[in-house]
PDB file of N, CA, C and O in Angstrom:
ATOM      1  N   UNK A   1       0.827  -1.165   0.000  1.00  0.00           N
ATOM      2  CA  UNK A   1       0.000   0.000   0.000  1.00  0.00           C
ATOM      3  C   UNK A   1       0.876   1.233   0.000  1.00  0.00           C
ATOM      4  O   UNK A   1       2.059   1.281   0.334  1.00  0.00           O
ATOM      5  N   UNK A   2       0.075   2.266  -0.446  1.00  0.00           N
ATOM      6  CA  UNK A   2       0.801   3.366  -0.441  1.00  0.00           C
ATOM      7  C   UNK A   2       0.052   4.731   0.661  1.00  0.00           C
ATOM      8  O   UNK A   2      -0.997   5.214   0.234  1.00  0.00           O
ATOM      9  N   UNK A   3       0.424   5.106   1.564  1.00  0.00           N
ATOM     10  CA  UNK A   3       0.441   6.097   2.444  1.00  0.00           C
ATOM     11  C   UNK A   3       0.962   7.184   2.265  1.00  0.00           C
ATOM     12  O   UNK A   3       2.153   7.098   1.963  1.00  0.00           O
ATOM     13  N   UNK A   4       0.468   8.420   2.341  1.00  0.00           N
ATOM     14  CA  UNK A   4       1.144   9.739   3.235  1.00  0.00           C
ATOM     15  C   UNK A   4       2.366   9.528   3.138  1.00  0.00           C
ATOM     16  O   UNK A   4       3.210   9.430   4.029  1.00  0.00           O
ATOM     17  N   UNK A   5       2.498   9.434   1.682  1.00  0.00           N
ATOM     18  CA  UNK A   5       3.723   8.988   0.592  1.00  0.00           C
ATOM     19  C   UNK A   5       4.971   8.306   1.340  1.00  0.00           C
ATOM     20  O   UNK A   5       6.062   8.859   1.478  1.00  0.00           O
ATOM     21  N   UNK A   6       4.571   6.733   1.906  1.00  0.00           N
ATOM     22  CA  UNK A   6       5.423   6.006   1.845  1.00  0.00           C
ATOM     23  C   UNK A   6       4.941   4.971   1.555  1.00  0.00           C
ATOM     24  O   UNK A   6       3.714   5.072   1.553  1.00  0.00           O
ATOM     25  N   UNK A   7       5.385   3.711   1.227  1.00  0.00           N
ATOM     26  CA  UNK A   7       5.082   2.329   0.624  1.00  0.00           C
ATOM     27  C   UNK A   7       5.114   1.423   2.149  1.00  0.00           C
ATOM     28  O   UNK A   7       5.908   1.515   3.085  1.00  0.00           O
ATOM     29  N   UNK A   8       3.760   0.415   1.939  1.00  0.00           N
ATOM     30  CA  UNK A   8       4.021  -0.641   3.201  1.00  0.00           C
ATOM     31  C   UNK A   8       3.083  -1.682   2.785  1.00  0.00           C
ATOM     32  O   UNK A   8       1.940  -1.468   2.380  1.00  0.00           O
ATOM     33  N   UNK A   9       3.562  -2.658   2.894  1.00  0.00           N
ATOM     34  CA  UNK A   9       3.401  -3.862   2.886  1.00  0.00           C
ATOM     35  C   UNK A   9       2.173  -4.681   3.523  1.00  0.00           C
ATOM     36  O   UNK A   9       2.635  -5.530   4.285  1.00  0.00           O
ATOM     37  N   UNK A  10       0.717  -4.724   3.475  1.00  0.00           N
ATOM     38  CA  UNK A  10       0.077  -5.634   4.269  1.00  0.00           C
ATOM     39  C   UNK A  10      -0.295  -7.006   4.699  1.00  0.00           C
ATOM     40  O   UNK A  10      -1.256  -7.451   5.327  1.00  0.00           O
ATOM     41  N   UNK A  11       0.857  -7.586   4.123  1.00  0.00           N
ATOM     42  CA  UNK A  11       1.128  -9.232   4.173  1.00  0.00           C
ATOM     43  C   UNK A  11       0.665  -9.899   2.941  1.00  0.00           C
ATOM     44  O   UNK A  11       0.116  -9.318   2.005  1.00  0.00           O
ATOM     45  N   UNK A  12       0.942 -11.236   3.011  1.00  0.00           N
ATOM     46  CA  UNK A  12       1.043 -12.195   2.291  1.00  0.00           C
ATOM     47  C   UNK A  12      -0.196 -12.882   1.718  1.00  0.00           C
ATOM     48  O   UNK A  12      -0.691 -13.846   2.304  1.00  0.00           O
ATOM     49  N   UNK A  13      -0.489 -12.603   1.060  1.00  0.00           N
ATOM     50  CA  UNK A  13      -1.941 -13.036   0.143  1.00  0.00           C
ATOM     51  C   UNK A  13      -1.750 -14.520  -0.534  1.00  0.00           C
ATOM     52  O   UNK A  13      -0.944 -14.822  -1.413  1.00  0.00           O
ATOM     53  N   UNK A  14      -2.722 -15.370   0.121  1.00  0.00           N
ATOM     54  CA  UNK A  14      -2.669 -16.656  -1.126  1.00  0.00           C
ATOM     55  C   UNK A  14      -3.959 -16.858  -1.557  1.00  0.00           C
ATOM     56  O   UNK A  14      -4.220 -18.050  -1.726  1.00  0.00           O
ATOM     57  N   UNK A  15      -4.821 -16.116  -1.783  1.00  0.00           N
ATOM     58  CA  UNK A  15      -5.760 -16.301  -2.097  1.00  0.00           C
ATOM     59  C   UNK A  15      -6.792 -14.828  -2.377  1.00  0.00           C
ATOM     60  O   UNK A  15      -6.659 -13.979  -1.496  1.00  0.00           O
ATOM     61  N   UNK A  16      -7.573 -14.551  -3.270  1.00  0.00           N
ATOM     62  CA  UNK A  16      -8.137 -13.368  -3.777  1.00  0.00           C
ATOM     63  C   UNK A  16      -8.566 -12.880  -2.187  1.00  0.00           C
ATOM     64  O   UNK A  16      -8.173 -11.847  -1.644  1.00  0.00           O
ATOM     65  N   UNK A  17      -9.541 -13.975  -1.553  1.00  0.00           N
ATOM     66  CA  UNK A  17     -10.325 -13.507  -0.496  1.00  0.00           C
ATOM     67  C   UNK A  17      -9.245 -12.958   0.733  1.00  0.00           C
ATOM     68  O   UNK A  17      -9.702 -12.381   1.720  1.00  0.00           O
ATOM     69  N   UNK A  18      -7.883 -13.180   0.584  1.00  0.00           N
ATOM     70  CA  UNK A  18      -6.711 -12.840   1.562  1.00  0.00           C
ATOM     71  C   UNK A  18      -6.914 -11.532   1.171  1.00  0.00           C
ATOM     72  O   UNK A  18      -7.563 -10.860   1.973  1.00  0.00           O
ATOM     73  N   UNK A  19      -6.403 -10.773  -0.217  1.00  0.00           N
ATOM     74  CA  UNK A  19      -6.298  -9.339  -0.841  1.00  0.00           C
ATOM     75  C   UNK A  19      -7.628  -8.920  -0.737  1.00  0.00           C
ATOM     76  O   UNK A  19      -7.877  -7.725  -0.894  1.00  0.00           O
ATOM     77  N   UNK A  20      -8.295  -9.519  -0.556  1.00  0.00           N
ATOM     78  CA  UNK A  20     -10.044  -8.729  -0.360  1.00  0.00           C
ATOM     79  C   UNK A  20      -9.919  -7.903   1.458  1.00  0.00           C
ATOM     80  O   UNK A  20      -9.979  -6.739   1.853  1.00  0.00           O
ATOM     81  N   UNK A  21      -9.745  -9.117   2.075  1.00  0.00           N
ATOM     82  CA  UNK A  21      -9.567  -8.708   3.584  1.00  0.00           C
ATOM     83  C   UNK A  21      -8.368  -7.664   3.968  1.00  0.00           C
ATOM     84  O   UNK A  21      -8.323  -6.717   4.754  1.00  0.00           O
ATOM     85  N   UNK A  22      -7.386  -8.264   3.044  1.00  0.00           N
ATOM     86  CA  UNK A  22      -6.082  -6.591   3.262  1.00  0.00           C
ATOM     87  C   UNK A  22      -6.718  -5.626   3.350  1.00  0.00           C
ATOM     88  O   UNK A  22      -6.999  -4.976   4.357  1.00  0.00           O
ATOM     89  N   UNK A  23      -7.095  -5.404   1.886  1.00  0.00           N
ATOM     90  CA  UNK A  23      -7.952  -4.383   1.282  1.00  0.00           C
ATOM     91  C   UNK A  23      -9.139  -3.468   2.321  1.00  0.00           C
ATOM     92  O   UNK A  23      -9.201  -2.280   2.637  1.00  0.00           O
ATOM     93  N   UNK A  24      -9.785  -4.373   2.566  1.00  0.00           N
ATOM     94  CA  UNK A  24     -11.048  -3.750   3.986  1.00  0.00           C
ATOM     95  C   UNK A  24     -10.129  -3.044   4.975  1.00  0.00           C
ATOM     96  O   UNK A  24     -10.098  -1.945   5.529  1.00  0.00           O
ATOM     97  N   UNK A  25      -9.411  -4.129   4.957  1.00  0.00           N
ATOM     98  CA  UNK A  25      -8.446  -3.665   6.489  1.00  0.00           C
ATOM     99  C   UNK A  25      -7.920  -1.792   6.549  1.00  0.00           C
ATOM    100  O   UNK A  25      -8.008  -0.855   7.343  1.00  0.00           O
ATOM    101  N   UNK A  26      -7.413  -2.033   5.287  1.00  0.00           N
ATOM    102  CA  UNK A  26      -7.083  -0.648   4.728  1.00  0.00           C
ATOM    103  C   UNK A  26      -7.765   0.259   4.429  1.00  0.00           C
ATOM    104  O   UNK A  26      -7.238   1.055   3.652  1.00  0.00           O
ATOM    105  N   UNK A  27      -9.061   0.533   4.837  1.00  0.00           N
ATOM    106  CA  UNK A  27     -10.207   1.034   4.586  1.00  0.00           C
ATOM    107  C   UNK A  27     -11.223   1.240   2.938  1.00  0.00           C
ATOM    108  O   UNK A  27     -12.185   1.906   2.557  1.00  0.00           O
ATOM    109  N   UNK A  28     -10.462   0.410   2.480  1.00  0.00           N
ATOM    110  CA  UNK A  28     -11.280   0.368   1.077  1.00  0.00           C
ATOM    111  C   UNK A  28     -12.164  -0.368   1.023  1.00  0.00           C
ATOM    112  O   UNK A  28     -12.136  -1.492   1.524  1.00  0.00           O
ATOM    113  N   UNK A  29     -13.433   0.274   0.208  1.00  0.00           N
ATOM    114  CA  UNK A  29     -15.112   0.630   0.333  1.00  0.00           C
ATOM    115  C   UNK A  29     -14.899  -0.411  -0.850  1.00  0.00           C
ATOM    116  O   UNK A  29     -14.065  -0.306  -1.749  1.00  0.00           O
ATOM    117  N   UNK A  30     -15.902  -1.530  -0.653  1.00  0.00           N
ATOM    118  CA  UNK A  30     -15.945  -2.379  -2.162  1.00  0.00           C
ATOM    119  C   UNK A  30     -14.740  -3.234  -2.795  1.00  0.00           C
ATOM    120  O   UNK A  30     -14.817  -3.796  -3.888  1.00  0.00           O
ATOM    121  N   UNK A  31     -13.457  -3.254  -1.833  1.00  0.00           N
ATOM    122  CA  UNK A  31     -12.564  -4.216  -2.621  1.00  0.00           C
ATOM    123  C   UNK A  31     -12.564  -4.945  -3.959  1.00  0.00           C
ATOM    124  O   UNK A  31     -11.672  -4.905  -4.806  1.00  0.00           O
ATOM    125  N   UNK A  32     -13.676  -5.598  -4.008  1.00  0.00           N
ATOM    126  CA  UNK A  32     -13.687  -6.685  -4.900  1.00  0.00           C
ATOM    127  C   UNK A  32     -13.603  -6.131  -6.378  1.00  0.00           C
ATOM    128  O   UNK A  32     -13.336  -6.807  -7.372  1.00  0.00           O
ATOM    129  N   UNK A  33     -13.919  -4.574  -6.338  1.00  0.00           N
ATOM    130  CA  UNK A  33     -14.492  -4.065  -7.699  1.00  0.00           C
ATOM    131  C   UNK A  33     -12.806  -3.684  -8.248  1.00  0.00           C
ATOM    132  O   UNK A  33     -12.561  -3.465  -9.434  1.00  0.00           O
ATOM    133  N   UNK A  34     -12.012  -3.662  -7.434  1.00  0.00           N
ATOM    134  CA  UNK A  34     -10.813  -3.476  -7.745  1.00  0.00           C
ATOM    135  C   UNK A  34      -9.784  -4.444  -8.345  1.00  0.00           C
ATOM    136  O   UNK A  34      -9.011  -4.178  -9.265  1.00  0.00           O
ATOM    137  N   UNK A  35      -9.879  -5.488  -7.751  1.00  0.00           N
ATOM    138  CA  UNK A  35      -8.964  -6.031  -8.136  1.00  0.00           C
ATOM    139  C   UNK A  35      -8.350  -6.550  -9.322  1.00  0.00           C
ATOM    140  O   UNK A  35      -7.363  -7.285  -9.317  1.00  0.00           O
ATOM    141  N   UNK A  36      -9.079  -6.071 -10.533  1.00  0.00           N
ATOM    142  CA  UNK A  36      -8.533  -6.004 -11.732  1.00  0.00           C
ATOM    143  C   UNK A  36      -8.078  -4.809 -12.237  1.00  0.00           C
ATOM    144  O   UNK A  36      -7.639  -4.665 -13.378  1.00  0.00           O
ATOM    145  N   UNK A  37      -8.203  -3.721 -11.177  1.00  0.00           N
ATOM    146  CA  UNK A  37      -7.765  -2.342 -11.513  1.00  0.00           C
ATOM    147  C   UNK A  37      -6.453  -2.488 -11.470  1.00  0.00           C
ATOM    148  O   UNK A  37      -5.929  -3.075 -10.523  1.00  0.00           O
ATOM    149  N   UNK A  38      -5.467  -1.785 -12.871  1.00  0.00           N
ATOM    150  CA  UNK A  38      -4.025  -1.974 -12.511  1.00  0.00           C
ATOM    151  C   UNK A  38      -3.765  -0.429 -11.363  1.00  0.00           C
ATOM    152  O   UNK A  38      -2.790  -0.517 -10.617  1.00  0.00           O
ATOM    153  N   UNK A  39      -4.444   0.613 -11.288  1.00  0.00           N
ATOM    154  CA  UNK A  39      -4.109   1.606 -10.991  1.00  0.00           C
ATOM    155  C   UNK A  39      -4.439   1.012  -9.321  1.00  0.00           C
ATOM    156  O   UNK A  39      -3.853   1.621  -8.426  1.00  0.00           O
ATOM    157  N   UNK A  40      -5.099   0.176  -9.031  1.00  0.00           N
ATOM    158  CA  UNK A  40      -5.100  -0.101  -7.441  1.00  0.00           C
ATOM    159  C   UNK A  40      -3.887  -1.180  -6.816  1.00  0.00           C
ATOM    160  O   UNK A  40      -3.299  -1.180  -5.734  1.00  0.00           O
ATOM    161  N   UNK A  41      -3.799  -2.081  -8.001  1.00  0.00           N
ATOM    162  CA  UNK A  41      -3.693  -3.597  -7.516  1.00  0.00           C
ATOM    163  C   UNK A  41      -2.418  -3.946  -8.700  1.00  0.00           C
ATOM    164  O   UNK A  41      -2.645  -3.971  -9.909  1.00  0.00           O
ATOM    165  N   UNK A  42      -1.333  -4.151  -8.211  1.00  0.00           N
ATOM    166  CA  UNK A  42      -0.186  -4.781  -8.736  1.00  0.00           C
ATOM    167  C   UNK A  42       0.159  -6.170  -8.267  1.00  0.00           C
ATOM    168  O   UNK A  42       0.316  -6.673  -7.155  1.00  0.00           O
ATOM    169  N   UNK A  43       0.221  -6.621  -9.521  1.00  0.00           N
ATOM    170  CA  UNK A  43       0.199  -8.296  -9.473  1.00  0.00           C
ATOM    171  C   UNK A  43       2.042  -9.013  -9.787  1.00  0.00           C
ATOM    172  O   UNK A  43       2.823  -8.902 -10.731  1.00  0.00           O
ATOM    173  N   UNK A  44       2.114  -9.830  -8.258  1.00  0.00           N
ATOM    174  CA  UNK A  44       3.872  -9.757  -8.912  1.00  0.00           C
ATOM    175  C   UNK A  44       3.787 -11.519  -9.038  1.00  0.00           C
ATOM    176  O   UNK A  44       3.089 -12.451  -8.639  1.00  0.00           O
ATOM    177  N   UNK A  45       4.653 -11.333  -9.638  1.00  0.00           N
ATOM    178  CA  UNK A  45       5.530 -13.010  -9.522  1.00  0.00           C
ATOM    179  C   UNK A  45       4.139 -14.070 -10.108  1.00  0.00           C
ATOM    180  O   UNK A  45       3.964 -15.247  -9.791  1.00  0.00           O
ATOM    181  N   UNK A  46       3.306 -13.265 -10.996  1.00  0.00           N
ATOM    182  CA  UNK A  46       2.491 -14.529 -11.963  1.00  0.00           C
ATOM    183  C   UNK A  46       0.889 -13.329 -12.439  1.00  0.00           C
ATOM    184  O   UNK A  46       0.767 -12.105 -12.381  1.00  0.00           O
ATOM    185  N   UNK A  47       0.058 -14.281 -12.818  1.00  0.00           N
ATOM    186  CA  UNK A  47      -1.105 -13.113 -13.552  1.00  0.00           C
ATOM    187  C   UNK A  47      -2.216 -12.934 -12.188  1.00  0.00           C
ATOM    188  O   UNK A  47      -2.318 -13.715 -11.242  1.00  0.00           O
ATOM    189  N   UNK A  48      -2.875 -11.857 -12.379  1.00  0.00           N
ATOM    190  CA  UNK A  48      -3.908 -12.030 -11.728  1.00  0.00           C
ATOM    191  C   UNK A  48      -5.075 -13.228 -11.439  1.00  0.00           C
ATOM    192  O   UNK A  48      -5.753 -13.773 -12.310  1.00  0.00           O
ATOM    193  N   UNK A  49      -5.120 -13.463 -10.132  1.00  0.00           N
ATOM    194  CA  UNK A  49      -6.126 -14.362  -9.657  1.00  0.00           C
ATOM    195  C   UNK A  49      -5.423 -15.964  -9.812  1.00  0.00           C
ATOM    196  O   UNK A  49      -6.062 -17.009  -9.934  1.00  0.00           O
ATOM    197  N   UNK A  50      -4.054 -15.828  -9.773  1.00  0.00           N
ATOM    198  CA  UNK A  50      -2.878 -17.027 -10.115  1.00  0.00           C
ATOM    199  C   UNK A  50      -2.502 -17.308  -9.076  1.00  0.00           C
ATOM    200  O   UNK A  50      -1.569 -16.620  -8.663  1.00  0.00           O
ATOM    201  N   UNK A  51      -2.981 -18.333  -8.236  1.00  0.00           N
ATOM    202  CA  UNK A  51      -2.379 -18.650  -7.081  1.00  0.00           C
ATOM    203  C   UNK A  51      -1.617 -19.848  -6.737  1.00  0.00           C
ATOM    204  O   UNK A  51      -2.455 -20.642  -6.308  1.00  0.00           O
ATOM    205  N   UNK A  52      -0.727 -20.264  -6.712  1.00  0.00           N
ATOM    206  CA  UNK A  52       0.438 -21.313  -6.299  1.00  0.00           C
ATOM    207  C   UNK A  52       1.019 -21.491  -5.465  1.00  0.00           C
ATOM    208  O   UNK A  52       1.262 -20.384  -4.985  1.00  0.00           O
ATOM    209  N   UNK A  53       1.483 -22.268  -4.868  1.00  0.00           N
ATOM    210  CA  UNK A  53       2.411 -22.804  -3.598  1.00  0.00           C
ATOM    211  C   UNK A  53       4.124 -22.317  -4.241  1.00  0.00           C
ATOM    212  O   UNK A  53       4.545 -22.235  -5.395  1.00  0.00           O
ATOM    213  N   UNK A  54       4.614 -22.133  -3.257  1.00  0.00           N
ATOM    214  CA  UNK A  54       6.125 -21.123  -4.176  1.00  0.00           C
ATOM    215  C   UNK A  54       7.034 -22.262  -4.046  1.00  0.00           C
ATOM    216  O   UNK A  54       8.185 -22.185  -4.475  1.00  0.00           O
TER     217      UNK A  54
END
C-alpha cells in the first residue's frame, strides 16, 4: 500500500479472499471491484487471480 507517501506492505496473500480482507483492512469501500484495476492492484511473480504454492 501506499500512504502519506510512503510504501508498506500488508502481508502475504494466497488467495483473492486474503487481498479482499487486506484491502477492507485498509479502509477500502468495495474491494472486490478493484482487483482487476491496474491503478489499485499490482500483481507480482504470476497473472492475476494465479495462485500457487512457491
Amino acid at each position: 500500500m501506499h500512504s502519506r507517501g510512503r510504501d508498506g506492505i500488508l502481508g502475504t496473500a494466497y488467495s483473492d479472499h486474503d487481498l479482499v480482507v487486506f484491502l477492507e483492512g485498509a479502509g477500502i469501500q468495495d474491494p472486490d471491484s478493484i482487483l482487476d484495476d491496474d491503478r489499485w492492484i499490482e500483481w507480482r511473480g504470476g497473472r492475476a487471480h494465479q495462485w500457487s504454492a512457491a
